[in-house]
KOLGU-55308 format. One record per residue (C-alpha): residue in three letters; x, y, z. Coordinates in Angstrom, 3 decimals, always signed. Example, Ala and Ser with C-alpha at 12.3 -4.5 7.8 and 13.67 -1.06 7.14 Angstrom:
# KOLGU-55308
R / ala / +12.300 / -4.500 / +7.800
R / ser / +13.670 / -1.060 / +7.140
END
This chain:
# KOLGU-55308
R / unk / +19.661 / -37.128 / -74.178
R / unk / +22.273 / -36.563 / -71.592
R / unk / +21.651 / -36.544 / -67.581
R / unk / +22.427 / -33.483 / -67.328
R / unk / +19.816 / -31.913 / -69.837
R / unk / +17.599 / -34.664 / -68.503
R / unk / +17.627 / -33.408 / -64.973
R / unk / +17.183 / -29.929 / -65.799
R / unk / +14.010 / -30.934 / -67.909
R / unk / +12.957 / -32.701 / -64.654
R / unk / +13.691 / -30.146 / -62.675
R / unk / +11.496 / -27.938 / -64.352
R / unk / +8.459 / -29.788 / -65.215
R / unk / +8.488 / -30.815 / -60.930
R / unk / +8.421 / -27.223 / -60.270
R / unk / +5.633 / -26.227 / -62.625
R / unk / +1.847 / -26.194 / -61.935
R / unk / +0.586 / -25.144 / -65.290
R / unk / +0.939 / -26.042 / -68.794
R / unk / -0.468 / -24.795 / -72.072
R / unk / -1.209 / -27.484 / -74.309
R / unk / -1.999 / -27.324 / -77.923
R / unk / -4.458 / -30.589 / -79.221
R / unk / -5.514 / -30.791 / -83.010
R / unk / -9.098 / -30.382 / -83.553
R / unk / -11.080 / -31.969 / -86.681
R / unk / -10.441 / -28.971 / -88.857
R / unk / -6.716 / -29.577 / -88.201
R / unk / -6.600 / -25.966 / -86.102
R / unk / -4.811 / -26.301 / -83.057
R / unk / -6.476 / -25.595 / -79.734
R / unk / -4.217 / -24.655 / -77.279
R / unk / -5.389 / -24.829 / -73.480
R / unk / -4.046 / -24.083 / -70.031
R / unk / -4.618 / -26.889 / -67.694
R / unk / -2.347 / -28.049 / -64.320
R / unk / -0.404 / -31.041 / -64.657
R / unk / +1.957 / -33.899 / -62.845
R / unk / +5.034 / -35.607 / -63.857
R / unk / +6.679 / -38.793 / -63.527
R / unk / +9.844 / -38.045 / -64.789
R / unk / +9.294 / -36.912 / -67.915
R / unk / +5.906 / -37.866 / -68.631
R / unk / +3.177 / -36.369 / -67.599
R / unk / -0.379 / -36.254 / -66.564
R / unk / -3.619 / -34.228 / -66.406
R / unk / -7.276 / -34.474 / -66.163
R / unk / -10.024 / -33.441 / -68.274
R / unk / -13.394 / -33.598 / -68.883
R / unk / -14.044 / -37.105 / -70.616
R / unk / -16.345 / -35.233 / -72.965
R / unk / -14.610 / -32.063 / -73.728
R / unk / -13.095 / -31.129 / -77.157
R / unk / -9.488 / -31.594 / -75.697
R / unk / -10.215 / -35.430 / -74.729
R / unk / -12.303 / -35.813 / -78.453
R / unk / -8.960 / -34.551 / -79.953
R / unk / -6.803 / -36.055 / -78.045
R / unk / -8.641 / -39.498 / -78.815
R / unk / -8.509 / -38.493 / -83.066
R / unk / -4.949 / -37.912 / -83.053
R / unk / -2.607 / -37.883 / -79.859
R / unk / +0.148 / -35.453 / -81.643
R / unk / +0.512 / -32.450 / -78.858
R / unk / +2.358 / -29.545 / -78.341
R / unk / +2.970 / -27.625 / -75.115
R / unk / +4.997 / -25.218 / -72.791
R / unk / +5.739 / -24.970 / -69.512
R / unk / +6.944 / -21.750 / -68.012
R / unk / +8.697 / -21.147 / -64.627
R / unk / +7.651 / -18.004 / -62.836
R / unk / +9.540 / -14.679 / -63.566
R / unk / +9.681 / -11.364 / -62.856
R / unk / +11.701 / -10.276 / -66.034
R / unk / +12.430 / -11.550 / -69.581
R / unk / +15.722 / -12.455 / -68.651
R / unk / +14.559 / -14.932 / -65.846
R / unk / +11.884 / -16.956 / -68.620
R / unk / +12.947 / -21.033 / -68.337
R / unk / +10.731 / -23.602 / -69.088
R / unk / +10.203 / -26.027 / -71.629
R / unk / +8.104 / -26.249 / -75.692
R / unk / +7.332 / -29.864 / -76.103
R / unk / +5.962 / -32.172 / -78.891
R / unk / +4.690 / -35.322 / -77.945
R / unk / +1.872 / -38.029 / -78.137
R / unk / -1.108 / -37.728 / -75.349
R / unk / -3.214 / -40.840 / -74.684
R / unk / -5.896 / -41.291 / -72.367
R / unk / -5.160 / -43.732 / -69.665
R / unk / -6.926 / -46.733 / -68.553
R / unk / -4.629 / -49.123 / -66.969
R / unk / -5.846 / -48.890 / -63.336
R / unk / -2.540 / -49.081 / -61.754
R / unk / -1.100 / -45.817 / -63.617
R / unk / -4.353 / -44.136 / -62.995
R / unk / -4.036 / -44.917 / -59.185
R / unk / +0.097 / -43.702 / -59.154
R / unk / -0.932 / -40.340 / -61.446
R / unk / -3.451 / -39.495 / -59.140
R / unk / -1.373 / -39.954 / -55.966
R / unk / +0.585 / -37.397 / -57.695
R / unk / -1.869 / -35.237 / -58.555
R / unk / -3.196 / -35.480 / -54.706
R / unk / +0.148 / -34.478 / -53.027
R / unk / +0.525 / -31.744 / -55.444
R / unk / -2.784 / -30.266 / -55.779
R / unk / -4.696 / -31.126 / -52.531
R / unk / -7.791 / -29.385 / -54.280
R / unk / -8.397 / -32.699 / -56.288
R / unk / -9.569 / -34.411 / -54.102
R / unk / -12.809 / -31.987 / -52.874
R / unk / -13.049 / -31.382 / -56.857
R / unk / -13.711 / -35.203 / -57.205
R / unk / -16.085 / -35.789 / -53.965
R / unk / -18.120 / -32.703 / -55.311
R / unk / -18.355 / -32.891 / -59.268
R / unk / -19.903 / -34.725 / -61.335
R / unk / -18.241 / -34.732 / -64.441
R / unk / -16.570 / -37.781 / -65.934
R / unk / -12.770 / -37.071 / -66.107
R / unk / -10.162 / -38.596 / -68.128
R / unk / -6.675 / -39.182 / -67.177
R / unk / -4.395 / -38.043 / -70.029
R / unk / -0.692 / -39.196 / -70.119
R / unk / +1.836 / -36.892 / -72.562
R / unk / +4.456 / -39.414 / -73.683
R / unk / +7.739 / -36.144 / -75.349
R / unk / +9.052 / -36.568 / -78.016
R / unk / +10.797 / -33.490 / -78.603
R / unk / +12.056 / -30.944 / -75.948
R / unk / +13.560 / -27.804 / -76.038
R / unk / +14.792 / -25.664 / -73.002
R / unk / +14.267 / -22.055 / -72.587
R / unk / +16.337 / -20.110 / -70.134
R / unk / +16.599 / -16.547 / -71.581
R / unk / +19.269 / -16.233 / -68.716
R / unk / +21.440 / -18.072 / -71.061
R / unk / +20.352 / -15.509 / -74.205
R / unk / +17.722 / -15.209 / -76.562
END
């Protein structure tokens, strides 16, 4: 991949909030899912419930897909990203602790989320594979 595609991809998944993410479940449907995420680059991050269906599938079989979409106010403003990659749950303490600085300084919220619930979370990185830009400004 060239810089140039590479910062653009950057520059879009560091501007997002929200992705929808597709996980296989164990009757091979996908189960797509809109959840907020960080990024290091070009991987990313996000929490779930330890015990929901999206960690169980996620821990079966890491293949993902997802999107990312910019705000706009007309079709011909739509950028953002589909991406197929391989999600993993994290446990290396160290990449928990720099994920979740992320998450803190983007989402603020965290942090009363985690004093006040109970639920287990998992941290779940999303390693691409495959990335394709949208930017309907360009054409369809």
């Amino acid at each position: 991949m060239d810089s140039h595609l590479r910062d653009e991809i950057v520059d879009i998944l560091d501007r997002a909030v929200d992705m929808t993410i597709a996980t296989l479940r164990e009757d091979g449907y996908p189960q797509a899912t809109t959840v907020s995420f960080v990024n290091d680059g070009l991987t990313l991050y996000f929490g779930c419930g330890a015990h929901s269906q999206k960690a169980g599938n996620i821990r079966r079989d890491g293949r993902v897909s997802l999107t990312v979409n910019l705000p706009y106010a007309n079709w011909n403003e739509i950028r953002g990203l589909c991406l197929g990659g391989v999600a993993a749950l994290v446990t290396d303490p160290a990449e928990i602790d720099r994920a979740m600085a992320r998450m803190m300084a983007k989402f603020p919220q965290v942090r009363d989320f985690a004093l006040t619930s109970d639920a287990q979370m998992a941290l779940v990185r999303v390693t691409p594979q495959v990335v394709s830009v949208l930017d309907y400004a360009r054409g369809f």
